[in-house]
C-alpha positions as CSV (number, residue, x, y, z in Angstrom):
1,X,-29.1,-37.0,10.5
2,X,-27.4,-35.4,13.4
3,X,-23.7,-35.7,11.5
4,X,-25.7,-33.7,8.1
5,X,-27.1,-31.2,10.5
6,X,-23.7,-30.3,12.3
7,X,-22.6,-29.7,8.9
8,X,-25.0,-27.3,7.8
9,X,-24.7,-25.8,11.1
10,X,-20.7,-25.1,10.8
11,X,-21.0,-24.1,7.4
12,X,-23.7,-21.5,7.9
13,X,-21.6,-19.8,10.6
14,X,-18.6,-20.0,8.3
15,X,-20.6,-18.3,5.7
16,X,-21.4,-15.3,8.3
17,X,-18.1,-14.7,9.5
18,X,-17.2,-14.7,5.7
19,X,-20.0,-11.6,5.5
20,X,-19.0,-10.1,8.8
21,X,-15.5,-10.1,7.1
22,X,-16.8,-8.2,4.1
23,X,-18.3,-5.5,6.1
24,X,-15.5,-4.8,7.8
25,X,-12.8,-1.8,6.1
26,X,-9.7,-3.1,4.4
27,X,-8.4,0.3,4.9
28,X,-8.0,2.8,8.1
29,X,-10.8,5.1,8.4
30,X,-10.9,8.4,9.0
31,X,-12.5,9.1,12.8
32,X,-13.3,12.7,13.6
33,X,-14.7,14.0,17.7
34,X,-18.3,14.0,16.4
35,X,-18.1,10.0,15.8
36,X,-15.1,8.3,17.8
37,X,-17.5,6.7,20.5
38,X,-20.3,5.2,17.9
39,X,-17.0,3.8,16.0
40,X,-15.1,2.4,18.7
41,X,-18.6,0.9,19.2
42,X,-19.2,-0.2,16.2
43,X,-16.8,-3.3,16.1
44,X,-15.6,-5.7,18.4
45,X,-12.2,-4.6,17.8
46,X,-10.9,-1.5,16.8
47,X,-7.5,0.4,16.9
48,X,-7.4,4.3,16.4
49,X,-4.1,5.3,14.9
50,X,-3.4,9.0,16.7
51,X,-1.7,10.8,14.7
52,X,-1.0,14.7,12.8
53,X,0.5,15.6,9.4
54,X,3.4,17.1,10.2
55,X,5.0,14.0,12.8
56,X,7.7,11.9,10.6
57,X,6.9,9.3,12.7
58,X,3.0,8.9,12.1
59,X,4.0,9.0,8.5
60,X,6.7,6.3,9.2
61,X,3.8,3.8,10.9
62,X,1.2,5.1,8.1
63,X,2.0,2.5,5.3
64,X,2.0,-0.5,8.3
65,X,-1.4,0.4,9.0
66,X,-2.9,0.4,6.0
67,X,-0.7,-2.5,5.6
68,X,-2.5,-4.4,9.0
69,X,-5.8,-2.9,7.8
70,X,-6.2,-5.0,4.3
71,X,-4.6,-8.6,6.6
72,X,-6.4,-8.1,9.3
73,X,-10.0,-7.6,7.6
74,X,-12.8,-9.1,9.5
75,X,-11.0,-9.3,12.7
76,X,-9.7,-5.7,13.4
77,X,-10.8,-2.0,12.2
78,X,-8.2,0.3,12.0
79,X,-9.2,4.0,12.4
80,X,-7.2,7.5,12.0
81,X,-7.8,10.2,14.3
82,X,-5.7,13.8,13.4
83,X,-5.1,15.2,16.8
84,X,-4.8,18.4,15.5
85,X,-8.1,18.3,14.0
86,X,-9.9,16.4,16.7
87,X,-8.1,17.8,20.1
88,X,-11.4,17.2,22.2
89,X,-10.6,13.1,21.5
90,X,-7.1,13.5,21.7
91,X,-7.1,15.3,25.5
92,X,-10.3,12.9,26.5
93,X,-7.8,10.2,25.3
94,X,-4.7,11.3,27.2
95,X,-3.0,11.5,24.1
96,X,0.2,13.5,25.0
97,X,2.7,11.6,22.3
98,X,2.5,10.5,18.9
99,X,2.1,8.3,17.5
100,X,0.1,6.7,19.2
101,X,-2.3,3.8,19.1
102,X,-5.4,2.9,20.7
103,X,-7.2,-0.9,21.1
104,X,-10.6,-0.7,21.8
105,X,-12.2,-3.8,23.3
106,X,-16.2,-3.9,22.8
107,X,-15.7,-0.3,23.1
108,X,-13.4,-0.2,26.1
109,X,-9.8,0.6,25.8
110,X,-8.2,-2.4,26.6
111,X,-3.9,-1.1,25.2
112,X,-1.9,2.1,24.0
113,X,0.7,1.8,22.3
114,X,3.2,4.7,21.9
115,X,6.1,5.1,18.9
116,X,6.4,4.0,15.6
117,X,6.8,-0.2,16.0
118,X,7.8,-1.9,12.7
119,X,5.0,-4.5,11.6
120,X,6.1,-7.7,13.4
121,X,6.1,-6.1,16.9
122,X,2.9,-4.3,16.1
123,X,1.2,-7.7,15.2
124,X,2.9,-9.7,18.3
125,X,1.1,-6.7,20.5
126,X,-2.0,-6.7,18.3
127,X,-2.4,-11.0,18.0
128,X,-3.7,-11.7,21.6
129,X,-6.7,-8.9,21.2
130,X,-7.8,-10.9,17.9
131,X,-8.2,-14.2,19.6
């Protein structure tokens, strides 16, 4: 009975990481002042893509992270923040290049990472965060 119940057990906690998954965006979303701390808070791990209209290199990075966004479901949220709409963030945040991204840790910022990486590099500094 224990070898039955050991099952269930793993496949129960399978089935709720498959549902955490779900709930998580499989695209950036949009972070304004008014509600960067409740959505840095929201999920365990979250990176905040700094960024304004008019930098060729945020545009550059764009596609990759909506790219990382749809693979990474269920283990990281990606977020946008327009500095030049949301300048309070960007100056709390030290924000004084872009692009520029943020990883938030249970809330805490735990990397930055400055300049337009191409996908590999950005997942080889993104991978040890996940796990």
């Amino acid at each position: 009975m224990d070898d039955l119940e050991a099952i269930r057990k793993k496949r129960l906690q399978e089935l709720q990481r498959s549902l955490e998954a779900r709930q998580y965006p499989a695209e950036p979303v949009v972070v304004t002042d008014t509600g960067f701390n409740q959505f840095i808070s929201q999920y365990p791990l979250v990176v905040i893509d700094c960024w304004a209209q008019w930098c060729a290199p945020c545009r550059m990075l764009s596609p990759t992270i909506d790219q990382l966004a749809s693979e990474l479901q269920g283990k990281i949220v990606f977020g946008k923040l327009d500095t030049d709409h949301n300048p309070k963030t960007a100056q709390n945040m030290g924000i004084s290049s872009i692009p520029t991204l943020l990883v938030f840790r249970q809330g805490h910022l735990v990397d930055r990472i400055s300049g337009a990486l191409p996908k590999q590099p950005l997942l080889q500094r993104l991978t040890p965060f996940i796990y």
